[in-house]
N, C-alpha and C positions, 0 to 999 in steps of 0.2 A: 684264834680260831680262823682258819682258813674258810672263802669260799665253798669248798666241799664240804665242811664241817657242818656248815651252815645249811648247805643243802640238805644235807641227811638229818641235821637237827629238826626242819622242818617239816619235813615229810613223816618225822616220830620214828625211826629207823634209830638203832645203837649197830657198833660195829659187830653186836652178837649176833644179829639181825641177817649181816651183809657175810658174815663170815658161814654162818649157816647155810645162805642159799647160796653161796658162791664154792662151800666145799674148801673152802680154806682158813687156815687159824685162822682165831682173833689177834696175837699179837700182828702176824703177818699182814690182816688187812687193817689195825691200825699204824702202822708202821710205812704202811703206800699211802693212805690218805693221809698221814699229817706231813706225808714227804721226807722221813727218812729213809727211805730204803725207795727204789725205783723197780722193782720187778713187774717186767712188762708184761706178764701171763696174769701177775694178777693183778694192776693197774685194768688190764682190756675186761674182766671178770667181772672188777666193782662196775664200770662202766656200763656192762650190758645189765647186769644186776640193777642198775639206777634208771638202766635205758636214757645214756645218756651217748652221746660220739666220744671215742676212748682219746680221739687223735687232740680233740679241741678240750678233754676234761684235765687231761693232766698238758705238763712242760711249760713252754713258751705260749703265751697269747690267752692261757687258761683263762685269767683273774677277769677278763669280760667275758665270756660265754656263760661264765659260772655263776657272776656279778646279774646276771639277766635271767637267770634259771631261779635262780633265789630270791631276786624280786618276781617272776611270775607265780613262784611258790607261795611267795608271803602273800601276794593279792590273790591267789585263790582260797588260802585260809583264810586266811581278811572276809573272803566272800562265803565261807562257810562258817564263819562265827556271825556274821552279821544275819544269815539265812535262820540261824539257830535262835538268836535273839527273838527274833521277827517272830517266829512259828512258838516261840514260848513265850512272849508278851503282846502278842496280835491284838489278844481282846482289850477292851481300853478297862474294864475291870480289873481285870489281874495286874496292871499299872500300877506302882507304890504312890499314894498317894503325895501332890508337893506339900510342901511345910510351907506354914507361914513363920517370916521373920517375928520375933517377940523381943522385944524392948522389955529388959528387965530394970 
């Protein structure tokens, strides 16, 4: 799985998703993001569709821009599961009670 892969994986996005609002097959935009086929109409497509720069997502140089988008990505879910937690186990009631060790 590519960087990109990764990207859309995290954001919950499937290439039915990207194909839809892009107006272009599904095979066609999974065949630009795993990198076999290079068409540059609809490389720039998925791009704006991610809102992402078309120049630094695909080719030469991609694998850090994208490397940094996916870790921003993971730390913002990171911070919305941690938010989620919080707001559904605030009260110290609703806490699962600890266990005590028993020595049988």
């Amino acid at each position: 799985m590519n960087y990109l892969q990764q990207l859309i994986k995290l954001r919950k996005l499937t290439f039915h998703d990207i194909a839809k609002g892009t107006g272009y097959g599904y095979h066609s935009i999974q065949k630009a993001i795993t990198g076999d086929r290079k068409p540059v109409k609809i490389r720039e497509a998925i791009a704006c569709y991610l809102q992402v720069d078309s120049s630094k997502a695909f080719g030469r140089g991609s694998a850090m821009y994208l490397r940094h988008l996916v870790a921003m990505e993971a730390n913002k879910q990171a911070e919305i599961l941690k938010q989620e937690f919080l707001k559904k186990y605030s009260d110290s009631a609703t806490l699962p009670a600890k266990r005590t060790a028993v020595n049988v």
